[in-house]
Each structure stands twice: as structure tokens, then as C-alpha cells.
C-alpha positions in Angstrom: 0.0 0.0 0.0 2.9 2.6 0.8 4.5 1.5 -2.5 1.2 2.8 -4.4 0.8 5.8 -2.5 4.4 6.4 -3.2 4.2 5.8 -7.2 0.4 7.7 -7.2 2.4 10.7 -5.5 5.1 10.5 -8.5 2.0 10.4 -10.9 0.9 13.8 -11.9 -1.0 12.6 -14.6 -3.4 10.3 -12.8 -4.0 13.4 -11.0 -4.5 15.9 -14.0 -6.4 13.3 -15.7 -9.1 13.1 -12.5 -9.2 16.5 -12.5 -10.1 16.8 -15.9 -12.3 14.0 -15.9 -13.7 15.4 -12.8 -14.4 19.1 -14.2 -15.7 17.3 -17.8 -18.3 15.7 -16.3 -19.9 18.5 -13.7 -18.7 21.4 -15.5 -19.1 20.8 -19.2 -20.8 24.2 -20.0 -18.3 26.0 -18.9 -15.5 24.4 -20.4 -17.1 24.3 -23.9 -17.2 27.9 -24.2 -13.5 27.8 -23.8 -12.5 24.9 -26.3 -12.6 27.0 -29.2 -10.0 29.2 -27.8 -8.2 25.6 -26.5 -8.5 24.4 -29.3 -7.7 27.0 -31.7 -3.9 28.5 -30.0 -3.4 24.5 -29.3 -3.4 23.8 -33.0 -2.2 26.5 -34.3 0.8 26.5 -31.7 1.5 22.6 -32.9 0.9 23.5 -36.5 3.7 26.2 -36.3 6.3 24.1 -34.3 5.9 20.4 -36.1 6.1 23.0 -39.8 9.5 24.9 -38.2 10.9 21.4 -37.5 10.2 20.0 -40.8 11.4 23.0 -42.4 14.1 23.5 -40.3 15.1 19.4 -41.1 14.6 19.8 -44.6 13.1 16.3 -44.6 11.4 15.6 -47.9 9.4 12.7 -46.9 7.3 15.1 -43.9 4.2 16.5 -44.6 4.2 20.0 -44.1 0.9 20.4 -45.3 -1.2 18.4 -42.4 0.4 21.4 -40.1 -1.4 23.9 -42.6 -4.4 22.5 -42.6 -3.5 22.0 -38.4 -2.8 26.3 -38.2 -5.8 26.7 -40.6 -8.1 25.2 -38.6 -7.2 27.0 -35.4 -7.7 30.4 -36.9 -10.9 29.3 -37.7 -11.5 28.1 -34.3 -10.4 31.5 -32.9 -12.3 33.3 -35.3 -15.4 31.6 -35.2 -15.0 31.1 -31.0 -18.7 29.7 -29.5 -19.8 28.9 -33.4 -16.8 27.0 -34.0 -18.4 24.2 -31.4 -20.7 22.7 -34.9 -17.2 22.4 -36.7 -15.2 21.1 -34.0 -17.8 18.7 -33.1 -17.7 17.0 -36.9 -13.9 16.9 -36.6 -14.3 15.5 -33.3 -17.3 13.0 -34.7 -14.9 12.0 -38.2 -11.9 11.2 -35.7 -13.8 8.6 -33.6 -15.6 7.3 -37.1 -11.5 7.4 -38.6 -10.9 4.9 -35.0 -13.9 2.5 -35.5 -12.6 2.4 -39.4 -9.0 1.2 -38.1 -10.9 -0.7 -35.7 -12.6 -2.8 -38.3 -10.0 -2.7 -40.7 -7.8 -4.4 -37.7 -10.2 -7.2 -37.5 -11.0 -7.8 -41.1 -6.7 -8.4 -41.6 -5.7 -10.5 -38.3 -9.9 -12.3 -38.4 -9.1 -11.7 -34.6 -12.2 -10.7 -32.3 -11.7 -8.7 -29.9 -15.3 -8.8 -28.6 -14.7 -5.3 -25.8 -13.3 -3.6 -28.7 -15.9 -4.0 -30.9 -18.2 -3.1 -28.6 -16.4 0.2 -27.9 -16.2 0.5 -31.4 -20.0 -0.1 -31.9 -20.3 2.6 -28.9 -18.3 4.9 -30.8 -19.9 5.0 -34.1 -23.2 5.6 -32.8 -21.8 8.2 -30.8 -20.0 10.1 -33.6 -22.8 9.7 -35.7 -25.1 11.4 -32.8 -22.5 14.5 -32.6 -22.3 14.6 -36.4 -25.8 14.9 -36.6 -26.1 18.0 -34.7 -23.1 19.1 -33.1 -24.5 21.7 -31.7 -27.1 20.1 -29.3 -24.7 17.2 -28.4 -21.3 18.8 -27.8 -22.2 18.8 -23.8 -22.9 15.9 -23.6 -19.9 14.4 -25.4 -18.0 16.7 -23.3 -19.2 14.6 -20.3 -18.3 11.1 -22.2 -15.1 12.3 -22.7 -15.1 13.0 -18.6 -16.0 9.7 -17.9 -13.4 8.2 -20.3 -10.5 10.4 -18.8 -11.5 9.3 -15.5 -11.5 5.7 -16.1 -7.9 6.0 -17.7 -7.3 7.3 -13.9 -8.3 4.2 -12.5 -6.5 2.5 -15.4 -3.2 3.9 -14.8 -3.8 3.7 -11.0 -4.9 -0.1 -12.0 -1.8 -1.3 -14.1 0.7 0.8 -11.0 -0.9 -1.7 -8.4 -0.3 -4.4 -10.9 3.3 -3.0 -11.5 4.0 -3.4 -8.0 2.8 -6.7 -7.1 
């Protein structure tokens, strides 16, 4: 037990990931008047350091334009601010469908199922398709999924640090 407390108190990211999950899931309102500004300087701000590192490398086989489209998109975000929730909400819902798409691509090439995984993927697609329906009206509540998922990779990494120990 002193070993865990020891490793959790090492572990700031179980505790920013609570946190997160925590404020998610009781405060999504709030926090989803602030993820188009989140949002927006994130990906401009990763857009403009992963292009000055390719640049910078001169590596031909990098794609410099993903980090475009990356900068592109958070102007937009910062332009638009509380309307850009409908368009990050289909980029949100496409990511997830992009997952359950590798998901079932995974199993149609190894014919290997993994029956929680394609539930979760099952989960998913309804979910994205929900939130790509009308972004708008389910952002919240996606907001609060996403709690509940942070928080249970808490317990997960709190999980496999007991199971690291034993």
C-alpha cells in the first residue's frame, strides 16, 4: 500500500487526468465555451512548431501540409469562437468514425475478435454519428463522455501501477 501511495504521489498525470475528468463531467458548459479558444492556440501553436521542425530538417518525406491545414483550422476556431463548437464537433465525430474504421479494418486483416473492442467501437460509431448529426445540441454531452473516459484512464493507470508493483 505505501508503495502505491508512493508511485500515485510521483504520478501527476493520474492526477490531472481526475481533474479533468472530474471538471468534464460536472462542469461541461463551462468548459465548452473555452474549447474553441483551447482548441484554436493548441493547434495553431502545434501547426507552427511540427512546420518549423520540418522546415528547419529539410526532410522531404514530412508533410508540411497536415500542419497547414493544423494552423488553418485553429484560426478558424479562434475566429469563429462559440460557433466553432458545430465544426469542431464533426472533426471531433470523423476522428472517432476514422478509430472505428481502423478498428474494423484491424479485424478484417488479423480475423481476430476482440469482442470489448468491438463493442467500444459499436459505442463509438453511434456516438459520432449522434455529434455529427447536430453538433450543436450534443457537444455537452460528449463533453461529459469524454469525462467519464478520462477518468477511467485514472483508475486504469492507478490499475496497471498496483499491478506494476505486485
Amino acid at each position: 500500500m505505501k508503495k502505491l501511495i508512493r508511485r500515485l504521489k510521483n504520478d501527476y498525470l493520474v492526477y490531472a487526468l481526475a481533474v479533468f475528468g472530474v471538471a468534464l463531467v460536472f462542469f461541461p458548459h463551462y468548459i465548452v465555451r473555452g474549447v474553441p479558444y483551447l482548441m484554436g492556440v493548441g493547434l495553431i501553436v502545434y501547426g507552427v512548431c511540427n512546420l518549423y521542425t520540418i522546415l528547419s530538417a529539410g526532410d522531404r518525406e514530412a508533410h508540411p501540409g497536415a500542419q497547414i491545414v493544423h494552423i488553418a483550422v485553429g484560426l478558424v476556431a479562434l475566429i469563429l469562437r462559440e460557433d466553432a463548437t458545430v465544426m469542431l464537433g464533426v472533426i471531433w465525430a470523423w476522428l472517432v468514425l476514422h478509430e472505428v474504421a481502423e478498428e474494423v479494418d484491424e479485424y478484417y486483416h488479423t480475423r481476430e475478435l476482440h469482442v470489448l473492442r468491438m463493442l467500444w467501437a459499436a459505442v463509438s460509431l453511434v456516438l459520432a454519428v449522434m455529434l455529427m448529426h447536430n453538433p450543436a445540441h450534443h457537444f455537452v454531452f460528449h463533453m461529459r463522455i469524454l469525462g467519464l473516459e478520462t477518468l477511467v484512464m485514472a483508475f486504469l493507470r492507478i490499475r496497471d501501477g498496483r499491478m506494476e508493483e505486485a
